[in-house]
Residue frames as qw, qx, qy, qz and C-alpha x, y, z in Angstrom:
[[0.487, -0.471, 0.503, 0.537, -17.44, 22.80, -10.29],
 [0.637, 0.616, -0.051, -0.461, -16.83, 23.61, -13.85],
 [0.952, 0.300, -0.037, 0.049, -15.78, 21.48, -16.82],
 [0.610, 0.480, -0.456, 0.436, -12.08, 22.42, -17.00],
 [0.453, -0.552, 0.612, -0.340, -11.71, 22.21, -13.17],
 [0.874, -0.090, 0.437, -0.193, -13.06, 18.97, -12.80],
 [0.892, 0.414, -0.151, 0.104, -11.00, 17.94, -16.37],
 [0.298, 0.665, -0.548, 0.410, -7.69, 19.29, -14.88],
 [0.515, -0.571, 0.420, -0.482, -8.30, 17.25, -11.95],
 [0.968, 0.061, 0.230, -0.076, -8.77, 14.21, -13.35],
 [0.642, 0.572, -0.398, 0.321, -5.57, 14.75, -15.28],
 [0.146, -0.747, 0.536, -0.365, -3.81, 15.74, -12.04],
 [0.705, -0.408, 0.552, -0.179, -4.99, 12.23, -10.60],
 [0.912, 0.383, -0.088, 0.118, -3.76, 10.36, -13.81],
 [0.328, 0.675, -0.576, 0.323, 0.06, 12.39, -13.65],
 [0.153, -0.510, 0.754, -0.386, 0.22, 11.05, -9.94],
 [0.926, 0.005, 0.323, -0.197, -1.15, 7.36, -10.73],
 [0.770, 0.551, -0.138, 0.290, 1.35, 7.19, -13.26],
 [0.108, 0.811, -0.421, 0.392, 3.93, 8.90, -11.26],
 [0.662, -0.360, 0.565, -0.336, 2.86, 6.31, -8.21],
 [0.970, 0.147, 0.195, -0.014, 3.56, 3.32, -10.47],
 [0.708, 0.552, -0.349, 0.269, 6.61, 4.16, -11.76],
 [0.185, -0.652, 0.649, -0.347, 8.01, 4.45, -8.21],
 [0.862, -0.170, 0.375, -0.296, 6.53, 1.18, -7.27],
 [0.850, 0.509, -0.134, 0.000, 8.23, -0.23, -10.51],
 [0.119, 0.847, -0.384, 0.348, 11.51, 1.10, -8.91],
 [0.413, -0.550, 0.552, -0.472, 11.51, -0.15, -6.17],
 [0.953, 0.152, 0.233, -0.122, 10.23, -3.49, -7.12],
 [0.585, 0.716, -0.299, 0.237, 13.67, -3.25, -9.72],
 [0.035, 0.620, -0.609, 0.493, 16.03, -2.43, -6.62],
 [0.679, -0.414, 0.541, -0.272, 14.90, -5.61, -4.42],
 [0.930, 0.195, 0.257, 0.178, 15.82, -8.13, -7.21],
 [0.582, 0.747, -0.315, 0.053, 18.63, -6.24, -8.50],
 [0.160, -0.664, 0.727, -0.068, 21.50, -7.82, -6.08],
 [0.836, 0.062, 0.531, -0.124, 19.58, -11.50, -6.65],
 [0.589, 0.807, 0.027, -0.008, 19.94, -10.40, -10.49],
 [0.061, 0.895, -0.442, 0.008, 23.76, -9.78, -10.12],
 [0.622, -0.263, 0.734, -0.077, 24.60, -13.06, -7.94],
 [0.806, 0.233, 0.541, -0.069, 22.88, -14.85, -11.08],
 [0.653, 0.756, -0.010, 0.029, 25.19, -13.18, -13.76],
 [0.262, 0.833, -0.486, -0.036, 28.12, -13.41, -12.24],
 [0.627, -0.102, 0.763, 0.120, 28.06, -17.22, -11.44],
 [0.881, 0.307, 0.359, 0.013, 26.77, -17.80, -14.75],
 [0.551, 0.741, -0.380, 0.051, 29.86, -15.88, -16.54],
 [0.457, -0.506, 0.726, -0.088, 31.81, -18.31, -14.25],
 [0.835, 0.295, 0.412, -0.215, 29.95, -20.98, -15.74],
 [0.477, 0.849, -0.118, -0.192, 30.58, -19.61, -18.83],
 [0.365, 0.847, -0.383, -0.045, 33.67, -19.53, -18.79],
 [0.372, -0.324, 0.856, 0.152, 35.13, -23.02, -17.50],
 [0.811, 0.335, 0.478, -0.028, 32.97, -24.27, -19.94],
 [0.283, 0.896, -0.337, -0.053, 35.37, -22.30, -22.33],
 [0.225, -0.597, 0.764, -0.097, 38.20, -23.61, -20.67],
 [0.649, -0.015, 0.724, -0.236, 36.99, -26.93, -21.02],
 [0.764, 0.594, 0.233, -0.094, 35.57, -26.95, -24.41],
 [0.217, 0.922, -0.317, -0.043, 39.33, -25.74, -25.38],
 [0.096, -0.632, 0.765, -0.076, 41.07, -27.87, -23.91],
 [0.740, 0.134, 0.571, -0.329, 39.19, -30.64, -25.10],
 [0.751, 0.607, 0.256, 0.044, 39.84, -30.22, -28.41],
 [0.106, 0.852, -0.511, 0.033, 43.57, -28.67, -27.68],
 [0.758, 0.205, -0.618, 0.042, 44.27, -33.02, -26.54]]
């Protein structure tokens, strides 16, 4: 095999290690993203009676 075969191969198997990690990255992204949601919209709940609270604490 010559040199620029064997270099364009090795590039080919970098594009699709790199191509195979960013799916994996994906996917890894899309099983925590509904855990990820649950935990932002209790905490603007949170949030926001502590608002309520911190307001009316200091409304008497």
């Amino acid at each position: 095999m010559d040199i620029n075969t064997e270099k364009r191969l090795d590039e080919i198997e970098r594009k699709l290690d790199d191509l195979h990690n960013k799916i994996s990255n994906q996917e890894n992204r899309t099983k925590y993203k509904p855990i990820f949601t649950v935990v932002l919209i209790l905490s603007a709940i949170l949030i926001f009676f502590v608002l309520i609270n911190v307001v009316s604490f200091f409304t008497g």
